[in-house]
C-alpha positions in Angstrom: -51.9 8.7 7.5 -50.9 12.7 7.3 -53.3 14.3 4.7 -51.6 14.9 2.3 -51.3 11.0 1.2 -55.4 10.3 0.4 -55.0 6.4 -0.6 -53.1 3.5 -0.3 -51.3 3.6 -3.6 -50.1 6.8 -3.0 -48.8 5.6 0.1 -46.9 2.5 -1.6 -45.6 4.7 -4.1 -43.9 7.0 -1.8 -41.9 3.9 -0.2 -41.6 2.5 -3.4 -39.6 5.5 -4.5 -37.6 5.7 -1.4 -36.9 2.1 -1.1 -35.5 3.1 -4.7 -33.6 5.7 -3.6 -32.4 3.8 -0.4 -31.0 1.3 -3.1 -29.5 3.3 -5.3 -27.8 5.4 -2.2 -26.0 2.2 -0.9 -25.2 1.0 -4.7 -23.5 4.4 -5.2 -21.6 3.7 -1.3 -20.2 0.2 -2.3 -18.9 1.5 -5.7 -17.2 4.5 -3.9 -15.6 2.2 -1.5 -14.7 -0.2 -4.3 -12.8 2.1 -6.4 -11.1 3.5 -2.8 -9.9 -0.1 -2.5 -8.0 -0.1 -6.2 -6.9 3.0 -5.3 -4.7 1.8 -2.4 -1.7 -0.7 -3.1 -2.1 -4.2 -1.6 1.2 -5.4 -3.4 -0.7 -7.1 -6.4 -3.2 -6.3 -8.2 -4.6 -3.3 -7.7 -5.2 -0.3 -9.7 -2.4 2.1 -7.8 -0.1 -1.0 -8.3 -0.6 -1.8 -12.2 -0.5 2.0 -12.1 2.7 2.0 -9.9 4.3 -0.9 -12.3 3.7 1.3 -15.6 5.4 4.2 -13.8 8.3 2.5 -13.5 8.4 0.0 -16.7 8.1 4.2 -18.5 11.1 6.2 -16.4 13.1 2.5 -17.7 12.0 3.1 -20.9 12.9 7.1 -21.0 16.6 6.5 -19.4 16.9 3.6 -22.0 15.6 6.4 -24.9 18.0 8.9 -23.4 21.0 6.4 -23.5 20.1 5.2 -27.4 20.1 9.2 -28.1 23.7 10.1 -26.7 25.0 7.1 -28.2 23.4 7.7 -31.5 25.1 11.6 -31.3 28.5 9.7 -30.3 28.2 7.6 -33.0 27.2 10.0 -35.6 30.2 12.8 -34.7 32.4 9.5 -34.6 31.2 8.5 -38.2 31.3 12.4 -39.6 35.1 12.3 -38.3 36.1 9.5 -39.9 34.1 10.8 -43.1 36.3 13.7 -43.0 39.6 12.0 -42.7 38.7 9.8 -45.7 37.7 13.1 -47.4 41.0 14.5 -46.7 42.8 11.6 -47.7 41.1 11.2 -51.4 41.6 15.0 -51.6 45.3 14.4 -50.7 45.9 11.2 -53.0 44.0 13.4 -55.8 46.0 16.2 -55.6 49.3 14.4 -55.7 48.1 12.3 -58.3 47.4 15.6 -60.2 50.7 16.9 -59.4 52.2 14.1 -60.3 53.4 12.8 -57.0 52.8 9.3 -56.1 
């Protein structure tokens, strides 16, 4: 044994600790490799792919927004048009009615 280990014990309880570190090395390994994995589409159900789906299901949803929005301006000048031909009419019909025109 080199010197600086004087007993047993402190000879277990230096392998202890590596064997600890040795573990928690190739825990740390296998999770990196995991979360590689859901990073990479396979076509199903990985991470990149739910990602990949919610990508898509949101540039659908912001063309749909942008559609609703253009019609809602057509419709609104559409409505504010035929709000002023009404108003002209009843301002018409009032002032012949005033005149006494009918």
């Amino acid at each position: 044994m080199p010197e600086w280990i004087d007993s047993p014990a402190e000879a277990l309880t230096i392998l202890s600790i590596a064997g600890v570190l040795l573990a928690a090395l190739m825990w740390l390994i296998r999770a990196q490799i995991m979360a590689a994995r859901e990073l990479k589409p396979n076509h199903g159900s990985s991470m990149r792919d739910a990602v990949d789906r919610i990508e898509a299901a949101l540039k659908e949803i912001k063309t749909d927004v942008r559609d609703l929005r253009q019609s809602d301006k057509e419709q609104s000048e559409r409505l504010y048009s035929s709000i002023g031909k009404v108003h002209g009419r009843l301002d018409e019909h009032i002032h012949d009615h005033m005149t006494g025109k009918t």
